[in-house]
C-alpha positions as CSV (number, residue, x, y, z in Angstrom):
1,X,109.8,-2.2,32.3
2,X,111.4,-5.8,33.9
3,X,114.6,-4.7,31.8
4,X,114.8,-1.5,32.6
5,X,114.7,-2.5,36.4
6,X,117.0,-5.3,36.2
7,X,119.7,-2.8,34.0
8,X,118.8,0.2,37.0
9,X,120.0,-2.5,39.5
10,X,123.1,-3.9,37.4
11,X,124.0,-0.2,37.5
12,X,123.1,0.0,41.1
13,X,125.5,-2.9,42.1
14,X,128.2,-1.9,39.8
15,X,128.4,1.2,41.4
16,X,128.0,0.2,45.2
17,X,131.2,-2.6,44.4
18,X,132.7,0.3,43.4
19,X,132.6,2.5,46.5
20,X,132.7,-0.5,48.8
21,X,136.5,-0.9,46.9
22,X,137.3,2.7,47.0
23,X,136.6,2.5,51.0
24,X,138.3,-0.7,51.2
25,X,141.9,0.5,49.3
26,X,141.5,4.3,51.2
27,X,141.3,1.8,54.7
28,X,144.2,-0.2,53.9
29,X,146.3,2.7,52.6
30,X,145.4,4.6,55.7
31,X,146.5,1.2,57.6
32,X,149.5,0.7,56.1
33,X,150.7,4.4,56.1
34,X,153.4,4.6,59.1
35,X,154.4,8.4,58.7
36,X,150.7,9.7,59.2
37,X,150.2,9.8,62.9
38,X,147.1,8.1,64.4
39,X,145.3,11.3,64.9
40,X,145.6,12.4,61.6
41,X,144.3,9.4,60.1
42,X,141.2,9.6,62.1
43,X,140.8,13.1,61.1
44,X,140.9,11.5,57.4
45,X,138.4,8.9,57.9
46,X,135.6,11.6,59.7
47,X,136.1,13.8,56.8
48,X,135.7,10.6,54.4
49,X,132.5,9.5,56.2
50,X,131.1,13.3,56.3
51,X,131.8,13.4,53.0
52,X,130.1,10.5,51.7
53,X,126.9,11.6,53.8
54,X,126.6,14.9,52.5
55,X,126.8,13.4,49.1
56,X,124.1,11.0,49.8
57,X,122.3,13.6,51.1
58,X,122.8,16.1,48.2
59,X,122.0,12.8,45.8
60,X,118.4,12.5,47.6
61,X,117.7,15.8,47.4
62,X,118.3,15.7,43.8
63,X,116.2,12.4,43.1
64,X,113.3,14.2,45.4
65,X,113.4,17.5,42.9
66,X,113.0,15.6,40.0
67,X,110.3,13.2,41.4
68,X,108.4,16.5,42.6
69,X,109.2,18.0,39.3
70,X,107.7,15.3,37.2
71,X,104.7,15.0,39.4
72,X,103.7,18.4,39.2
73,X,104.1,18.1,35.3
74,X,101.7,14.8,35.1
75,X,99.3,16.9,37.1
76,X,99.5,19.5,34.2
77,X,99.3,17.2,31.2
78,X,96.3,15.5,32.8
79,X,94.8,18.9,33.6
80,X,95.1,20.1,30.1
81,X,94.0,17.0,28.6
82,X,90.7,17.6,30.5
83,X,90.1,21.1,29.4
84,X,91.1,19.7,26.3
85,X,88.0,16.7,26.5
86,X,85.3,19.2,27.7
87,X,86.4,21.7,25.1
88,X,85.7,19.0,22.6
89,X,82.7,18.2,24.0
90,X,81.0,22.0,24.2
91,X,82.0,21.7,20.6
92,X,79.6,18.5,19.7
């Protein structure tokens, strides 16, 4: 379980460095850019930002599903495994 946390972060951190050095090289190139006019750029970086919450969004949405997914199916395996006990005991 301590591994599997400690890789989950790893991951985690990997992947956060990653879009922390996407936004960084998409800033300076937006920066740096002298035939884009100002208002453009800022056009750019709302869509950029938008973007990134709507994925967050669509990514929590997606974790809650499964987590209400595999509590509904816990609920049923420990369902049937009572019918299953009290049909063993009727049976004694």
């Amino acid at each position: 379980m301590y591994n599997d946390t400690k890789e989950n972060s790893s991951i985690l951190f990997i992947n956060m460095a990653g879009v922390v050095l996407a936004y960084l090289l998409l800033g300076i190139s937006l920066w740096l850019s002298v035939d884009v006019p100002l208002s453009t750029k800022g056009y750019w970086g709302m869509g950029i930002v938008l973007l990134t919450i709507s994925l967050i969004n669509v990514v929590k949405y997606k974790f809650d599903q499964r987590m209400n997914s595999d509590r509904i199916s816990r609920i049923e395996e420990a369902r049937n495994e009572k019918i299953l006990e009290e049909a063993l005991r009727d049976d004694v």
